[in-house]
LOVEX-542933 format. One record per residue (C-alpha): residue in one letter; chain; x, y, z. Coordinates in steps of 0.2 Angstrom, whole numbers. Layout:
BEGIN
<rec a; A; <X; Y; Z>>
...
***
This chain:
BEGIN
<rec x; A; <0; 0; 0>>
<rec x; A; <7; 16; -7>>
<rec x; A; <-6; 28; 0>>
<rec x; A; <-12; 25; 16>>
<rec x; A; <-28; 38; 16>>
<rec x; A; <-34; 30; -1>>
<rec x; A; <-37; 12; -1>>
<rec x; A; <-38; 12; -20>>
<rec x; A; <-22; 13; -23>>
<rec x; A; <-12; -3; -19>>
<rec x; A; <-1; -14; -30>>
<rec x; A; <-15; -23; -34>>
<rec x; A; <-26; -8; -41>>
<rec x; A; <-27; -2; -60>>
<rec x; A; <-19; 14; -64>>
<rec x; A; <-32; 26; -67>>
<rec x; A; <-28; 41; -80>>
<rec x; A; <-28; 58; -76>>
<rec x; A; <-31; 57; -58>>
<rec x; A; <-13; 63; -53>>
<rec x; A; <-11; 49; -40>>
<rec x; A; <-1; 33; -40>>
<rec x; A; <-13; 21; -40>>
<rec x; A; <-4; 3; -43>>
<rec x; A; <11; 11; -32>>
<rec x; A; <24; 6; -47>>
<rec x; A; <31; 25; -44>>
<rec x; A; <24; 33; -58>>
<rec x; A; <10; 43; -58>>
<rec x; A; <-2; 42; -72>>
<rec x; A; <13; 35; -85>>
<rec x; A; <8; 33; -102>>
<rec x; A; <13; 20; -115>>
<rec x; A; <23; 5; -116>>
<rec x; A; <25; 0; -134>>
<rec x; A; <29; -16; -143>>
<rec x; A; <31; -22; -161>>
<rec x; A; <18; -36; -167>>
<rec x; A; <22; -39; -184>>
<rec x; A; <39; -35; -190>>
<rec x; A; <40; -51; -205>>
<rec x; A; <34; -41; -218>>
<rec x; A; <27; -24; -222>>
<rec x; A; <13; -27; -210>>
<rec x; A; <2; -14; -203>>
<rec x; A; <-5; 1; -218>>
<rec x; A; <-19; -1; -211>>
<rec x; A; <-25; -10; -195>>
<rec x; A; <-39; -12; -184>>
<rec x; A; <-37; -16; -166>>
<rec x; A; <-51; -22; -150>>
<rec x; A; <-51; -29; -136>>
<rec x; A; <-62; -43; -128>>
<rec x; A; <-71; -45; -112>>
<rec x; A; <-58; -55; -104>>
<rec x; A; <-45; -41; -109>>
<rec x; A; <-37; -49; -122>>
<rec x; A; <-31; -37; -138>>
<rec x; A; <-37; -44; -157>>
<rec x; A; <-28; -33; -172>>
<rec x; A; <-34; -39; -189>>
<rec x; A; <-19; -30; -203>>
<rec x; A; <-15; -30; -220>>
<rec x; A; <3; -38; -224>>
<rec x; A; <8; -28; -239>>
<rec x; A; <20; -41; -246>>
<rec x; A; <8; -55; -247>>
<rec x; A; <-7; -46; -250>>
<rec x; A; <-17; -56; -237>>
<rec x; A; <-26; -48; -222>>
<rec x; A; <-19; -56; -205>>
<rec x; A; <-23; -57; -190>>
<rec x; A; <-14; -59; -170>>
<rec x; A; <-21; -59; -155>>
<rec x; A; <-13; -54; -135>>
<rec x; A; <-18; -62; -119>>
<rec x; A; <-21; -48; -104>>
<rec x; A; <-6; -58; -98>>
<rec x; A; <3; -60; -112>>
<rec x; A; <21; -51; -116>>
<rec x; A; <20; -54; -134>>
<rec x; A; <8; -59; -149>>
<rec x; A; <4; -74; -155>>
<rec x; A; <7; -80; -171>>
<rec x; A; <-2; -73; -186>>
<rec x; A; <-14; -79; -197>>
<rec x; A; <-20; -76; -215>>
<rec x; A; <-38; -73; -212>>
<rec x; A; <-43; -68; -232>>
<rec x; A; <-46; -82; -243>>
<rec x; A; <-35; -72; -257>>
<rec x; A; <-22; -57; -256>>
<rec x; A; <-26; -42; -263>>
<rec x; A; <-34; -39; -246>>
<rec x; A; <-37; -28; -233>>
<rec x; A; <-33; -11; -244>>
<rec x; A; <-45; -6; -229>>
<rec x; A; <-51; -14; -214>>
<rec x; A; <-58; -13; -199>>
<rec x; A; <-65; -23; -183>>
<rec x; A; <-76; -25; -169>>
<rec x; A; <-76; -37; -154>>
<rec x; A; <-96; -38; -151>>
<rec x; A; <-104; -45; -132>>
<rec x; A; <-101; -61; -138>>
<rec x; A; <-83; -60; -139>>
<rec x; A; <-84; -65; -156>>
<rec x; A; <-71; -55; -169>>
<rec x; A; <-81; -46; -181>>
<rec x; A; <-71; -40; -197>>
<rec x; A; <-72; -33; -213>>
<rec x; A; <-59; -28; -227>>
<rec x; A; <-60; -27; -247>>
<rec x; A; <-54; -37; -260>>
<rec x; A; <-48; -35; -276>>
<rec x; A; <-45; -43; -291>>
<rec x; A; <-47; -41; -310>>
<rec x; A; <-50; -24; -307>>
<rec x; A; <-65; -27; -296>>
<rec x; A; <-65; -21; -277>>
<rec x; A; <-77; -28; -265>>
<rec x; A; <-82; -31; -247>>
<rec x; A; <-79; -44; -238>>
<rec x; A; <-83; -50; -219>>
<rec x; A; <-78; -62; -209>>
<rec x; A; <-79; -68; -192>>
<rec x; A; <-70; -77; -176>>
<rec x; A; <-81; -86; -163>>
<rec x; A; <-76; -85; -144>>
<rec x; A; <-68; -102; -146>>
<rec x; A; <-55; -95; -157>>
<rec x; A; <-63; -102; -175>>
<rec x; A; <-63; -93; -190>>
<rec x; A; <-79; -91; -202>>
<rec x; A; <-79; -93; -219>>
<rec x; A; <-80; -75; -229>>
<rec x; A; <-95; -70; -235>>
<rec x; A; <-98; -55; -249>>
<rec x; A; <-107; -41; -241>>
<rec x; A; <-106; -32; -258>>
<rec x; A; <-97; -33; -276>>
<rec x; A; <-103; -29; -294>>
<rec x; A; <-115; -42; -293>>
<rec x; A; <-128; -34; -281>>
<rec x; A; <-122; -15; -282>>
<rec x; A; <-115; -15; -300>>
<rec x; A; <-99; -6; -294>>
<rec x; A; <-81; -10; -299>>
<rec x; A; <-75; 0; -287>>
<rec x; A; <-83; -2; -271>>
<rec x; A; <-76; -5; -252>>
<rec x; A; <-67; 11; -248>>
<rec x; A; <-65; 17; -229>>
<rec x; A; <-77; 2; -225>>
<rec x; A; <-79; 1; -207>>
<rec x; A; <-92; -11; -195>>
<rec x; A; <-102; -10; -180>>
<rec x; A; <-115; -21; -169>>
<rec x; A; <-131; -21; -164>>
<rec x; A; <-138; -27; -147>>
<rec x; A; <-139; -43; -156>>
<rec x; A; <-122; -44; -161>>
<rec x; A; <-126; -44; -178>>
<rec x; A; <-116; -32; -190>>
<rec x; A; <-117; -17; -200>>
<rec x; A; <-107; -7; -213>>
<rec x; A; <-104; 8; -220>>
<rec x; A; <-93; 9; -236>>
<rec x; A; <-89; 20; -251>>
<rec x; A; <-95; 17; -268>>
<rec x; A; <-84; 24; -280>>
<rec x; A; <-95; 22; -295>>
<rec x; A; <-110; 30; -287>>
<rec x; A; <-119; 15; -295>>
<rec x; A; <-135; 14; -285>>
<rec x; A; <-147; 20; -298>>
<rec x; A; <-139; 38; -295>>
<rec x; A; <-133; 49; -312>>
<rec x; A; <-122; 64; -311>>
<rec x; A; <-114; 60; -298>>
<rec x; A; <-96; 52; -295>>
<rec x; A; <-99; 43; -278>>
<rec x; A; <-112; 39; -263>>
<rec x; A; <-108; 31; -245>>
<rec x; A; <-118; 17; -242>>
<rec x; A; <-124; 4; -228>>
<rec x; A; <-127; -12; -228>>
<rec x; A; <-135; -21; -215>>
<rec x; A; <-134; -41; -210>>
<rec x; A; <-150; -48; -204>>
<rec x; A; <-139; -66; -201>>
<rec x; A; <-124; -70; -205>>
<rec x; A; <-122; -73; -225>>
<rec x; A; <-140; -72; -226>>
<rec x; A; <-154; -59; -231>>
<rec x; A; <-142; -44; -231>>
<rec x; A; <-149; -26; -237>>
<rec x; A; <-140; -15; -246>>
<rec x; A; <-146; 6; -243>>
<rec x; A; <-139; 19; -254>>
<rec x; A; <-137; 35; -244>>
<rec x; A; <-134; 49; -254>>
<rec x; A; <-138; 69; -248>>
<rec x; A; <-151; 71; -263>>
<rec x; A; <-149; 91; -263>>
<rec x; A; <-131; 89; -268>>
<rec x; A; <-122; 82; -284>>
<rec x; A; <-106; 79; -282>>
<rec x; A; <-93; 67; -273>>
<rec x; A; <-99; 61; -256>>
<rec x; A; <-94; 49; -245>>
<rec x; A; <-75; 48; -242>>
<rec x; A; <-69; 43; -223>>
<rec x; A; <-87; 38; -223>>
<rec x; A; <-88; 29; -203>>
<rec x; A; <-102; 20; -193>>
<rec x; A; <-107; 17; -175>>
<rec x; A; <-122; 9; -169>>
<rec x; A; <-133; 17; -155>>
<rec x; A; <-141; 10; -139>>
<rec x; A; <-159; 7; -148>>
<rec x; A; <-150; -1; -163>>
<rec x; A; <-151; 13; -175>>
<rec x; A; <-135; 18; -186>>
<rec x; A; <-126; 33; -186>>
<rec x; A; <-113; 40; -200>>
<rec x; A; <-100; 54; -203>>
<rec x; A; <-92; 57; -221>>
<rec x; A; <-85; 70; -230>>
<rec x; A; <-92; 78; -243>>
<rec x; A; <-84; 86; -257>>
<rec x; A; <-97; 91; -267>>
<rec x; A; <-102; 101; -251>>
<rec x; A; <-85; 105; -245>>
<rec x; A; <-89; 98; -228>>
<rec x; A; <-90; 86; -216>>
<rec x; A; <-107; 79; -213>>
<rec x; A; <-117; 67; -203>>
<rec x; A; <-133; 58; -205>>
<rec x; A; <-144; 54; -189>>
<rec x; A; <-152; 37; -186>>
<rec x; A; <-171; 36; -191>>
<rec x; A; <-170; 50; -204>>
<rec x; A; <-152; 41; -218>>
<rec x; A; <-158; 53; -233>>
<rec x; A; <-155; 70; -226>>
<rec x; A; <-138; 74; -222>>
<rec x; A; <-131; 90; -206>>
<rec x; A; <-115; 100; -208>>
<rec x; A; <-104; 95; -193>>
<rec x; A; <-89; 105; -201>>
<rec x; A; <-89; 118; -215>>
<rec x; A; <-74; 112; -221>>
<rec x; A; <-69; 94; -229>>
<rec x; A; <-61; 81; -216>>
<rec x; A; <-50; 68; -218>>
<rec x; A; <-51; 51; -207>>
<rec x; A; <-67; 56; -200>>
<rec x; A; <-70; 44; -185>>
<rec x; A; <-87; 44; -177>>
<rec x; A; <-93; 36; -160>>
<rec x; A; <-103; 39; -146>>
<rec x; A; <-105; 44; -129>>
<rec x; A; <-115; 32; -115>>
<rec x; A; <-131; 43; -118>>
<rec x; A; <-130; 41; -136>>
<rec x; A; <-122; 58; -141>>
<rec x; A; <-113; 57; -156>>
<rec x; A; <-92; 63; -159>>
<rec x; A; <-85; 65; -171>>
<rec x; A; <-64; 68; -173>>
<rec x; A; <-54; 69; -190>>
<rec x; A; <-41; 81; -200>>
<rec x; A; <-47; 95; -207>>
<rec x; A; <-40; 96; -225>>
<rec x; A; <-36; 115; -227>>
<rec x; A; <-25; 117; -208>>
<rec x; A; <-21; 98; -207>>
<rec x; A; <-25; 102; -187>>
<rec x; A; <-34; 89; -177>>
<rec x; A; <-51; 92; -176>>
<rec x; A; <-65; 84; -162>>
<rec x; A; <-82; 91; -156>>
<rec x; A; <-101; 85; -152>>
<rec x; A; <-119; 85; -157>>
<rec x; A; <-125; 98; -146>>
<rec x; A; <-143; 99; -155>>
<rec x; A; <-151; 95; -172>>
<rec x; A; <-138; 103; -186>>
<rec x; A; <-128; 109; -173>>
<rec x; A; <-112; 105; -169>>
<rec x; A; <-98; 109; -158>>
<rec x; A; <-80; 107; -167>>
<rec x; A; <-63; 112; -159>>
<rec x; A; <-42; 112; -162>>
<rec x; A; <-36; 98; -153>>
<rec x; A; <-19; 99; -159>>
<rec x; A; <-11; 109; -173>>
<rec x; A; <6; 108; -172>>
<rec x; A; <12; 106; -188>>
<rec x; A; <2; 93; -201>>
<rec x; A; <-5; 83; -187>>
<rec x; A; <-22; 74; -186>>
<rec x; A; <-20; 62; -199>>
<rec x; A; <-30; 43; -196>>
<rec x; A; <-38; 51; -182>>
<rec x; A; <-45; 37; -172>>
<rec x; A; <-58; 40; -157>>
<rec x; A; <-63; 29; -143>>
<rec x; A; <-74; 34; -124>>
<rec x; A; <-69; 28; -107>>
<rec x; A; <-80; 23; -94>>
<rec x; A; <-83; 43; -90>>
<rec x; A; <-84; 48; -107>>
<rec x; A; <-70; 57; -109>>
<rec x; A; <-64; 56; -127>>
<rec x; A; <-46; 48; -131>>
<rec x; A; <-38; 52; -149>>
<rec x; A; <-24; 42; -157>>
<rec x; A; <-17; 51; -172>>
<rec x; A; <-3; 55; -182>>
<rec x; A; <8; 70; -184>>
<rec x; A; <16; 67; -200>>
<rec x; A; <27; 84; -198>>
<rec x; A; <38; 76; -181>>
<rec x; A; <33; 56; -188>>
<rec x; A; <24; 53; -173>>
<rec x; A; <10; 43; -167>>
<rec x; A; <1; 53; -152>>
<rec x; A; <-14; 51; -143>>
<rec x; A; <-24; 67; -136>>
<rec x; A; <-35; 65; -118>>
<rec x; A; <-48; 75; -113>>
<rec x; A; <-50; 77; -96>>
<rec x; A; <-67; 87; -93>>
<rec x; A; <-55; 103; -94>>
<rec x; A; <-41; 103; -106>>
<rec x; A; <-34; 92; -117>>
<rec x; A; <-17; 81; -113>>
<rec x; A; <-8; 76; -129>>
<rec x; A; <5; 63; -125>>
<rec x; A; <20; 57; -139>>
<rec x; A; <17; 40; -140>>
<rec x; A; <31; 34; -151>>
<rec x; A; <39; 38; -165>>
<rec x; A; <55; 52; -158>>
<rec x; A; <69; 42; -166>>
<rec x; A; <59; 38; -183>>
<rec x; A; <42; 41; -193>>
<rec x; A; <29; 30; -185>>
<rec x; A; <11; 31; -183>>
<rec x; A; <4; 30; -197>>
<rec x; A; <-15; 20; -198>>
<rec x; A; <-18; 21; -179>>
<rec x; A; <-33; 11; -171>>
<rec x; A; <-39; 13; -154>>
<rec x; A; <-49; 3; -141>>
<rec x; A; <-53; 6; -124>>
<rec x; A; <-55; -8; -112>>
<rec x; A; <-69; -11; -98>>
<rec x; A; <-55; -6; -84>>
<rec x; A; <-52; 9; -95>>
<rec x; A; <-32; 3; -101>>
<rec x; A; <-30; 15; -120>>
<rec x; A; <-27; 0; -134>>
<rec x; A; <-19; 8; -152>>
<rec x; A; <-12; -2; -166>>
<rec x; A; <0; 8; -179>>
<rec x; A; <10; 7; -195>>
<rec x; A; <30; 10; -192>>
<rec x; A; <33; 20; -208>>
<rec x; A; <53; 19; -208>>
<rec x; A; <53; 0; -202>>
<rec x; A; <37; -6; -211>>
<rec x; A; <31; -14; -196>>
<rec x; A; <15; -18; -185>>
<rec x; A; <16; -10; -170>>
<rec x; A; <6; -7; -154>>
<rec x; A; <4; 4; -138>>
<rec x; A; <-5; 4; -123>>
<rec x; A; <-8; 13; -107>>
<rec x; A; <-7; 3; -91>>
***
């Protein structure tokens, strides 16, 4: 026992962030990150997507750049190292982008593109609490869209039921829409591989190319949100659940990376880079087409793959990188001001693709690209 007027803080006890107090007594009072390569065999790691189960242990599904398959390692909360890795795409030419969630079941939730011949499509595929792998299924391709080009910035959620959603760009803009050169879109899983719908969703009152950095969350009624930018607009936007045809201005400026997620009362975030100051940007839904945006960081070109994740008292975490210094960073808010901590990256440029996950005892998960080395790596806070 370090503290003897606090009987939270013993050797035993999680350290908790932002507090100012030694809570596990190692010394150190709310240290930051330890990091540690996962994949350094190939060119592994541009992009990746991180989570982390209910038993704490860490899942990073990557794209290995060499062979062109998506792989995938996993961390127990014990563990010092990763695992072995494992091609989890039939074919390479996969996992130009990714991204996953770990859903109440513990099950590994994933979806990537594939191409081939010219064609990209969307692909998902799962891993049970047991540890086995799903065959892929096709959530979209030129068959059922009429796209070539589909996939891009595809990213998943889950509902209360564990079953998926996604949100993707289509590239073509091929849903029965002219005159235009893209639309983001959603498709929803009713059961695995089975009885899918595919929604086009597309601001009618603007031609032009919407869609990019196109993200979903999933609310607590089971209604999906999006943020995209659109560059017929010139903005960032965001469509609210209930109502996927009408389109709000969240920034009056196009964004790139634009993350979305939400607070424990359903309030939707939203962070990215803004395209004309390359700053960090993050801010909140304060009403109906009302949004409130600030600078998180804008030292130099900074902001880039902004990745945004809630602890257990809402407080919004960032991981990011600041391609000026070649760093990957992470940004706290603390309910007062903002802590931006250098995570890695002060001898070489690393950082680049970063994925965040925040477990249920609040420790800061992120999994990144080392751009000099070409390596996975990964960071936490514990």
């Amino acid at each position: 026992d370090c503290d003897d007027s606090d009987a939270g803080s013993n050797p035993d006890a999680e350290e908790i962030y932002g507090d100012e107090a030694d809570n596990d007594c190692d010394g150190e009072i709310d240290e930051v990150f330890t990091t540690m390569t996962v994949d350094s065999s190939c060119d592994c790691g541009a992009p990746s997507a991180i989570g982390v189960d209910s038993s704490y242990n860490v899942h990073i599904a990557y794209a290995d750049s060499d062979s062109g398959y998506l792989k995938y390692k996993n961390k127990t909360k014990s563990g010092t190292s990763f695992g072995s890795s494992k091609n989890i795409s039939p074919y390479n030419l996969s996992g130009e982008w990714v991204d996953l969630v770990v859903d109440g079941a513990d099950r590994v939730q994933v979806v990537y593109t594939y191409q081939s011949g010219g064609y990209r499509q969307v692909e998902f595929v799962y891993r049970d609490s047991s540890g086995t792998w799903s065959s892929y299924y096709i959530v979209d391709d030129y068959y059922e869209s009429g796209s070539t080009n589909i996939g891009a910035f595809c990213s998943i959620d889950v509902d209360s039921n564990n079953l998926p959603a996604f949100a993707y760009y289509d590239d073509d803009g091929a849903y029965g829409f002219t005159g235009i050169n893209g639309v983001p879109v959603l498709a929803d899983y009713t059961e695995y591989g089975i009885g899918y719908a595919v929604y086009s969703l597309m601001d009618e009152h603007i031609l032009g190319d919407v869609g990019y950095y196109t993200d979903i969350v999933i609310d607590s009624g089971d209604w999906p949100h999006l943020a995209f930018t659109d560059y017929g607009a010139d903005e960032v936007q965001y469509m609210a659940p209930q109502n996927l045809s009408i389109a709000e201005t969240v920034y009056g400026d196009p964004g790139y990376d634009v993350h979305i997620r939400l607070k424990s009362d359903d309030t939707p975030c939203v962070a990215f880079q803004s395209s004309s100051s390359a700053d960090l940007m993050y801010g909140c839904r304060v009403s109906s087409g009302n949004w409130d945006i600030e600078t998180v960081d804008s030292s130099g070109s900074t902001g880039a793959g902004a990745a945004l994740a809630f602890d257990s008292d809402d407080r919004p975490w960032i991981a990011y990188y600041n391609e000026t210094s070649g760093n990957l960073k992470v940004a706290y808010y603390d309910g007062s001001s903002w802590t931006k901590y250098n995570v890695d990256g002060d001898s070489s440029d690393v950082g680049a693709y970063p994925s965040i996950a925040i477990d249920g005892k609040d420790r800061v998960h992120v999994s990144y690209y080392d751009v000099t080395n070409g390596k996975l790596k990964y960071a936490v806070a514990e």
